[in-house]
MIFIBA-963132 format. One record per residue (C-alpha): x, z, y; residue number from 1; residue in three letters. Coordinates in steps of 0.5 Angstrom, whole numbers. Each point is the difference from the previous one (the first is absolute). Example, Ala and Ser with C-alpha at 12.3 -4.5 7.8 and 13.67 -1.06 7.14 Angstrom:
2
r x=25; z=16; y=-9; pos=1; code=Ala
r x=2; z=-2; y=7; pos=2; code=Ser
END
This chain:
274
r x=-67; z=-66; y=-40; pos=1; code=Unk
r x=5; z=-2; y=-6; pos=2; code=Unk
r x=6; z=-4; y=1; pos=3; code=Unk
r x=5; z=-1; y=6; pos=4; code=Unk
r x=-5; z=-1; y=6; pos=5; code=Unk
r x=7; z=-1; y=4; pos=6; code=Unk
r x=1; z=-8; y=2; pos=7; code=Unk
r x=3; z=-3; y=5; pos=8; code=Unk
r x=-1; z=-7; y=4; pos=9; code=Unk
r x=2; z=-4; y=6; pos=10; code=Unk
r x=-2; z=2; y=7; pos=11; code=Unk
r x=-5; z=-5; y=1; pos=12; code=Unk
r x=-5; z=1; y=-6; pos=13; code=Unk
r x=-1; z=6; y=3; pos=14; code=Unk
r x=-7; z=0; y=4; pos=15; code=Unk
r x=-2; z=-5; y=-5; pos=16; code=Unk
r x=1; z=6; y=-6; pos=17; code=Unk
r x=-5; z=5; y=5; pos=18; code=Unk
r x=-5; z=-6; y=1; pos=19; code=Unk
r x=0; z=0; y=-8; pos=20; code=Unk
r x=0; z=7; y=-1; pos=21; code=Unk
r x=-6; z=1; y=5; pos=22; code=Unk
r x=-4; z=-5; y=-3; pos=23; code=Unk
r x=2; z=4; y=-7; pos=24; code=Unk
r x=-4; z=6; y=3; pos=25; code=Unk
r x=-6; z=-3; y=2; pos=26; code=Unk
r x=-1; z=-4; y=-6; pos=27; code=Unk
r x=1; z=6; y=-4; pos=28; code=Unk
r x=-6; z=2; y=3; pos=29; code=Unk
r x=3; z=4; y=8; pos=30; code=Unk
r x=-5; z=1; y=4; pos=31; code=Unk
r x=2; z=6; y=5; pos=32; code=Unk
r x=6; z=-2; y=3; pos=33; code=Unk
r x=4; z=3; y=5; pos=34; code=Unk
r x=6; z=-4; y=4; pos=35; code=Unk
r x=4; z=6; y=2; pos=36; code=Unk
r x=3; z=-2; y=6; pos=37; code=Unk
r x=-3; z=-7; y=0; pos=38; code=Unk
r x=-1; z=1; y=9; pos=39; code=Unk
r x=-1; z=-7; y=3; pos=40; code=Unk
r x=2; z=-4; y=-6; pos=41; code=Unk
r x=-4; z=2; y=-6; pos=42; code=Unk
r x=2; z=-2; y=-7; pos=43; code=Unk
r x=-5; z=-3; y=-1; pos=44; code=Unk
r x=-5; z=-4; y=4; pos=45; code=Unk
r x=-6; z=0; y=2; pos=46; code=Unk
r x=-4; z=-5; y=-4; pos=47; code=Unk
r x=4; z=1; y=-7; pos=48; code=Unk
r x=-2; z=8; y=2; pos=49; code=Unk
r x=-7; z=-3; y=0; pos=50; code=Unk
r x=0; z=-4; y=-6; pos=51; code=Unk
r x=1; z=5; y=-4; pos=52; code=Unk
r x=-5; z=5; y=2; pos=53; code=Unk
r x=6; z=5; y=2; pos=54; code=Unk
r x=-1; z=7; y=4; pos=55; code=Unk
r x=7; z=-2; y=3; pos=56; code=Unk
r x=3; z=6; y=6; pos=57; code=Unk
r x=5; z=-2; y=4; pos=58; code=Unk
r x=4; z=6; y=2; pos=59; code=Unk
r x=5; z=2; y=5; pos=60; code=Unk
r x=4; z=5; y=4; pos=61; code=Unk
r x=0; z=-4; y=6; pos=62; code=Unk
r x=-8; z=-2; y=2; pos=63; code=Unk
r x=3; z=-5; y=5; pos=64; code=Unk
r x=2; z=-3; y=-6; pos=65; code=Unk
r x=-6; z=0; y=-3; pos=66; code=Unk
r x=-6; z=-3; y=6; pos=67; code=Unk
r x=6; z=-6; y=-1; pos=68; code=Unk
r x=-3; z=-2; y=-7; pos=69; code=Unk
r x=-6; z=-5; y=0; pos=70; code=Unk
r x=-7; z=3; y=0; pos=71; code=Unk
r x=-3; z=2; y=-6; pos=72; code=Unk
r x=6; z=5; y=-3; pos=73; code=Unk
r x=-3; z=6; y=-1; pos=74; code=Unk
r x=5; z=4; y=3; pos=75; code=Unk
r x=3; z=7; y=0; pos=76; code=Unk
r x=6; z=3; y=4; pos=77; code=Unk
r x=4; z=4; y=-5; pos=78; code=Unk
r x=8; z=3; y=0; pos=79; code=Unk
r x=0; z=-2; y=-8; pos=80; code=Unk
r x=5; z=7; y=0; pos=81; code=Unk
r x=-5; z=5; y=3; pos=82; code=Unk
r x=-4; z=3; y=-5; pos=83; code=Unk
r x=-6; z=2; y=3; pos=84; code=Unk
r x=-1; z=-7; y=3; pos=85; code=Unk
r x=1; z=-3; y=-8; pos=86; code=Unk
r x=-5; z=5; y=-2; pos=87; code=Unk
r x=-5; z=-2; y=5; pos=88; code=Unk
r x=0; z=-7; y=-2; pos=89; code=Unk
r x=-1; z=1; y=-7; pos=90; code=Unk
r x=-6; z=4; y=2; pos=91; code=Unk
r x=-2; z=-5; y=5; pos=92; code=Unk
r x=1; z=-6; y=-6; pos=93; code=Unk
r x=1; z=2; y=-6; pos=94; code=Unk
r x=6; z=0; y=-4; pos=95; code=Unk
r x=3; z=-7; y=-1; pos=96; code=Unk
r x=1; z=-5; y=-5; pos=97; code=Unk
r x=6; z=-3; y=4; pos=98; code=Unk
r x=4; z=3; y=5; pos=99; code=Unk
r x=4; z=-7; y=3; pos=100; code=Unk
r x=6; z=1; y=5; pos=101; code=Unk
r x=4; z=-6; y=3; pos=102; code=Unk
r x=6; z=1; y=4; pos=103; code=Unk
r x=-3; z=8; y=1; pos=104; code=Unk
r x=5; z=4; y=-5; pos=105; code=Unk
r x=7; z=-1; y=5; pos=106; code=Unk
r x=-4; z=3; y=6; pos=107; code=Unk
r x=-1; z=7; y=-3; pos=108; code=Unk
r x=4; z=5; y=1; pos=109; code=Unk
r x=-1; z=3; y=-7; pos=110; code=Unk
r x=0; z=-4; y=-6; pos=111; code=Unk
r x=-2; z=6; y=-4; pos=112; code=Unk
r x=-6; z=3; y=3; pos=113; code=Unk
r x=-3; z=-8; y=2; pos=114; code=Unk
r x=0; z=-1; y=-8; pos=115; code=Unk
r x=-4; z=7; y=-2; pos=116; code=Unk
r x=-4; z=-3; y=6; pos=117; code=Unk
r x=-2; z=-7; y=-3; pos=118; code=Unk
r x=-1; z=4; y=-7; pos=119; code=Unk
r x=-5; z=4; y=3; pos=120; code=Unk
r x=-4; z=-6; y=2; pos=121; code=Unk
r x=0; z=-3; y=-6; pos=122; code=Unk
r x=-6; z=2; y=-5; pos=123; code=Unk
r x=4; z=1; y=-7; pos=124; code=Unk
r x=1; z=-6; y=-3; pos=125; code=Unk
r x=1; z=-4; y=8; pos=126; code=Unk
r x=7; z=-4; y=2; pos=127; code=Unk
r x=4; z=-1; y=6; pos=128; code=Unk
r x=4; z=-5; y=1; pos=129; code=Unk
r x=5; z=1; y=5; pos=130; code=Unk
r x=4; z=-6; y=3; pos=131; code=Unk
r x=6; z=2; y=4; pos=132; code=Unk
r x=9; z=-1; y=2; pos=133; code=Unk
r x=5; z=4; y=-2; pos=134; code=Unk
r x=6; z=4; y=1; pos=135; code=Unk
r x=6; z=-2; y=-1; pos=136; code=Unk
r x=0; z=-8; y=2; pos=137; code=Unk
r x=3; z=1; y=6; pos=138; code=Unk
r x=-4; z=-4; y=5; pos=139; code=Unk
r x=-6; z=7; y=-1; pos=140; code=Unk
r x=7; z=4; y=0; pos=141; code=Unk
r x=1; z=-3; y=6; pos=142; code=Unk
r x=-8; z=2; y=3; pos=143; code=Unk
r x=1; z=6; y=-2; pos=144; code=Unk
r x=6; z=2; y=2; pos=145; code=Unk
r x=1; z=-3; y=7; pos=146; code=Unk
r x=-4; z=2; y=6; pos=147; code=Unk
r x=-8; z=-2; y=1; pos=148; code=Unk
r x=2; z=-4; y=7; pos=149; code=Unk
r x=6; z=-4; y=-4; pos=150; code=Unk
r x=-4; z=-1; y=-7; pos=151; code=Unk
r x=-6; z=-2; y=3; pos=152; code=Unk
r x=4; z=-6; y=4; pos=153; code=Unk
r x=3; z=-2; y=-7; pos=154; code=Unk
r x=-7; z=-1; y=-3; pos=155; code=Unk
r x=-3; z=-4; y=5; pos=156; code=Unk
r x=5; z=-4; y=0; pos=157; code=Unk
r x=0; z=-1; y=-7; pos=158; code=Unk
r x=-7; z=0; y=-1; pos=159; code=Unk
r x=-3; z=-3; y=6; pos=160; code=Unk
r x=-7; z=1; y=-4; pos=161; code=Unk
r x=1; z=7; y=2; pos=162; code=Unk
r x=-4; z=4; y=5; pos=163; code=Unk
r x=1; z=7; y=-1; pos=164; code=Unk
r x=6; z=4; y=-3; pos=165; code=Unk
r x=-2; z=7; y=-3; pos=166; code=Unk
r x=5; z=7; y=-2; pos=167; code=Unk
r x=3; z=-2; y=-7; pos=168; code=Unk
r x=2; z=5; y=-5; pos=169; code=Unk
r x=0; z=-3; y=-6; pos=170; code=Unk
r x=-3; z=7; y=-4; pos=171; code=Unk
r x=0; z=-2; y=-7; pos=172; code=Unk
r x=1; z=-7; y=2; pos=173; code=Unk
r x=5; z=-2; y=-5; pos=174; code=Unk
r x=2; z=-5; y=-6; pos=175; code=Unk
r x=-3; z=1; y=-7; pos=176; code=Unk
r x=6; z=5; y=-2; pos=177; code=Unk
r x=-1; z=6; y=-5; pos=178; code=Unk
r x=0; z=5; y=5; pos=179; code=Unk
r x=-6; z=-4; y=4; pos=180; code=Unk
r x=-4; z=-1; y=-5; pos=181; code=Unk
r x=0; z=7; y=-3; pos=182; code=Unk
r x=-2; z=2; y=7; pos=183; code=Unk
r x=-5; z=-3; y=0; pos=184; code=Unk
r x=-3; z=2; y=-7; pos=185; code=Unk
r x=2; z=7; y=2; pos=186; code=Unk
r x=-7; z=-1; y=5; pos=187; code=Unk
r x=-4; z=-1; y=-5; pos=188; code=Unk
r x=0; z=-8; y=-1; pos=189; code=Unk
r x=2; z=-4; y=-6; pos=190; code=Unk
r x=3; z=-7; y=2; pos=191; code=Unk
r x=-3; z=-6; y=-2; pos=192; code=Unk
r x=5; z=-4; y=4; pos=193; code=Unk
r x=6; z=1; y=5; pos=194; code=Unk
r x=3; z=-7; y=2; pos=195; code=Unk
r x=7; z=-1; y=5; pos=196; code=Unk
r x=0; z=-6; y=3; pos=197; code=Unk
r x=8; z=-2; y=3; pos=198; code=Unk
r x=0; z=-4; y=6; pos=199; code=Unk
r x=-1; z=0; y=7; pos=200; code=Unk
r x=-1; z=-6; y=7; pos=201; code=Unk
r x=3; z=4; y=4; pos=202; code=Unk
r x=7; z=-3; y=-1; pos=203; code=Unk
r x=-3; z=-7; y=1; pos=204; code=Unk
r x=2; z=-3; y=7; pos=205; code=Unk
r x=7; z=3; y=-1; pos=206; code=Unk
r x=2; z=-5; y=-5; pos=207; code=Unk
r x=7; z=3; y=-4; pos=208; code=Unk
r x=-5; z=7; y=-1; pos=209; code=Unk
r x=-5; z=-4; y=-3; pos=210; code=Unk
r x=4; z=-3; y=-5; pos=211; code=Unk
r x=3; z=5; y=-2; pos=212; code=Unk
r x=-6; z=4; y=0; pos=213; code=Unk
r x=-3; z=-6; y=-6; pos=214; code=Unk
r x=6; z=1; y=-4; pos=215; code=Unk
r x=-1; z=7; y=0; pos=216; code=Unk
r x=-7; z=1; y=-1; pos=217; code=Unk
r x=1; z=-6; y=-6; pos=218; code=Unk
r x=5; z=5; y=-3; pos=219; code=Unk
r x=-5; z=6; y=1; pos=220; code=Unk
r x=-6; z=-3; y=-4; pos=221; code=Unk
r x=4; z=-1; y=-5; pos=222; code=Unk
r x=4; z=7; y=0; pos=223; code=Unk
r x=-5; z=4; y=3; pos=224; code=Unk
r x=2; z=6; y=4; pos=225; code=Unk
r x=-6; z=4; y=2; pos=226; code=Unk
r x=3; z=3; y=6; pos=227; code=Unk
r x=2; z=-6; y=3; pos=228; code=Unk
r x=-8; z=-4; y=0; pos=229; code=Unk
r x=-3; z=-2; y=7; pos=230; code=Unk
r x=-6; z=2; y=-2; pos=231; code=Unk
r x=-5; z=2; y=-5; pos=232; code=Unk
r x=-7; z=0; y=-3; pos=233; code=Unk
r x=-2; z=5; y=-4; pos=234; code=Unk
r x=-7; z=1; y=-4; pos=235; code=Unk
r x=-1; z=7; y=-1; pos=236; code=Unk
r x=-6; z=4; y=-5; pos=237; code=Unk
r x=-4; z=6; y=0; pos=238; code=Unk
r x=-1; z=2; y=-7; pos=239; code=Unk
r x=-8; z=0; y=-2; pos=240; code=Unk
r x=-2; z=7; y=-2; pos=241; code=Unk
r x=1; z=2; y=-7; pos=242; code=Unk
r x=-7; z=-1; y=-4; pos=243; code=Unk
r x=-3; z=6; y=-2; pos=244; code=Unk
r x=1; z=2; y=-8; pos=245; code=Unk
r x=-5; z=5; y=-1; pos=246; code=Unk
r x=-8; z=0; y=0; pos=247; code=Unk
r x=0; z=5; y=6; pos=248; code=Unk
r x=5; z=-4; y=3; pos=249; code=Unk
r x=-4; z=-6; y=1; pos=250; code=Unk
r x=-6; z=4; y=2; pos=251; code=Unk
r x=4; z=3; y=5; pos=252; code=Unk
r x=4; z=-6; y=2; pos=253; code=Unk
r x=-7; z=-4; y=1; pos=254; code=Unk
r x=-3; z=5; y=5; pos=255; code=Unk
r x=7; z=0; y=4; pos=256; code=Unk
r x=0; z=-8; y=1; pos=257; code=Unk
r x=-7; z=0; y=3; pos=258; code=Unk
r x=2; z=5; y=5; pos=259; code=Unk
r x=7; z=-4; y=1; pos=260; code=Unk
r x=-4; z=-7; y=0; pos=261; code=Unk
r x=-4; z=4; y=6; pos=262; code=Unk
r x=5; z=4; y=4; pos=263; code=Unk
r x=4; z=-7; y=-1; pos=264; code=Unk
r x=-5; z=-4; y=3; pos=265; code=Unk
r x=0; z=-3; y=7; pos=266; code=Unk
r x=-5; z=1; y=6; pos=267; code=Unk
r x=-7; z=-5; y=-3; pos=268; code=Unk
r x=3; z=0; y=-6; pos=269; code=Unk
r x=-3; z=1; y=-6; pos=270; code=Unk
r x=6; z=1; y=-5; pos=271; code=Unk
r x=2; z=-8; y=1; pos=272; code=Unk
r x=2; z=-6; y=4; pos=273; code=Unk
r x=-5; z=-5; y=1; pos=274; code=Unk
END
């Protein structure tokens, strides 16, 4: 991508961004979607998964998790970091058009290692998008620092929607910095936009904080500091394969994408999605 892919926004447009980047993805014509981490909330349900025709797989390390989405996901239980667990569900699937993870990214422990992975999913040419907190806004410093029994009493009280806490390790969870960005670029993908958003509720019943936290958050928006986002939205691509140049190439090229087409197809499919 040229230009700047760095922006930043207020907390609040957030999960209104990954809608609309969900549904730039399948506009543009995804059809093999894996939701890495999506257990038994799925980003997507069910109706619009059926409605664009999708070969959606919902993927998760606990399959506790996974029997509590609805009936009619396809479901594979899969620890994103472990290799041979990647490879089998590619074989099984076929390489993605789009990897989703929502809220998955901060939950495992190597940030590098989950990247190579979701890379490895994509066909060349597919997108991830990855909705995630960041370090270092204090209340996920916070999370990560104190004990799992006091952290997770703190986010129920504050999110009272929550009913289960998971590990964070915020692994290559942070703002659209230099250094983030050239991770992430060092994996292999090109960065089509890297969102930090400022803000945070986790203040609102405790009014003098949450004050403060709007005139800080206002102050950010305008004179961003990547460090100090809350969460952050990435869109990350695979770059496609080079064209072949030469008569030979192209020869060769042809008889490579049928074997791929057949390798990459899943069981009963026949190169395509119905």
């Amino acid at each position: 991508m040229s230009g700047n892919p760095v922006s930043y926004k207020l907390a609040r447009a957030a999960e209104g961004d990954l809608w609309g980047e969900a549904r730039a993805v399948l506009d543009a014509g995804a059809v093999r979607v894996c939701d890495v981490g999506g257990g038994a909330r799925p980003l997507l349900h069910l109706p619009q998964v059926e409605r664009h025709g999708l070969h959606y797989v919902v993927t998760d390390v606990s399959n506790e998790q996974l029997e509590r989405a609805a009936d009619g996901y396809i479901r594979e239980q899969a620890d994103i970091l472990d290799a041979d667990a990647v490879a089998r569900l590619a074989a099984a699937h076929g390489r993605f058009d789009a990897v989703f993870s929502r809220w998955t990214a901060e939950h495992v422990r190597d940030g590098e290692r989950f990247h190579r992975h979701v890379f490895e999913l994509l066909r060349p040419g597919g997108t991830a998008v990855h909705l995630f907190p960041t370090l270092y806004a204090l209340p996920f410093l916070f999370n990560r620092l104190l004990p799992p029994a006091l952290s997770s009493g703190v986010l129920f009280r504050a999110c009272p929607a929550r009913h289960a806490k998971f590990r964070p390790y915020y692994s290559w969870c942070r703002g659209p910095s230099r250094a983030q960005l050239a991770r992430l670029r060092s994996v292999g993908f090109s960065i089509e936009r890297y969102t930090g958003y400022f803000g945070h509720a986790f203040y609102r019943h405790i009014r003098p904080l949450a004050a403060a936290e709007r005139v800080f958050t206002g102050v950010m928006v305008e004179h961003p500091l990547p460090a100090l986002t809350s969460f952050a939205l990435v869109v990350l691509r695979r770059p496609p394969e080079p064209a072949p140049s030469g008569p030979d190439e192209v020869a060769g090229a042809r008889v490579g994408g049928d074997v791929a087409q057949r390798q990459e197809a899943g069981p009963g499919d026949a190169g395509g999605i119905a």
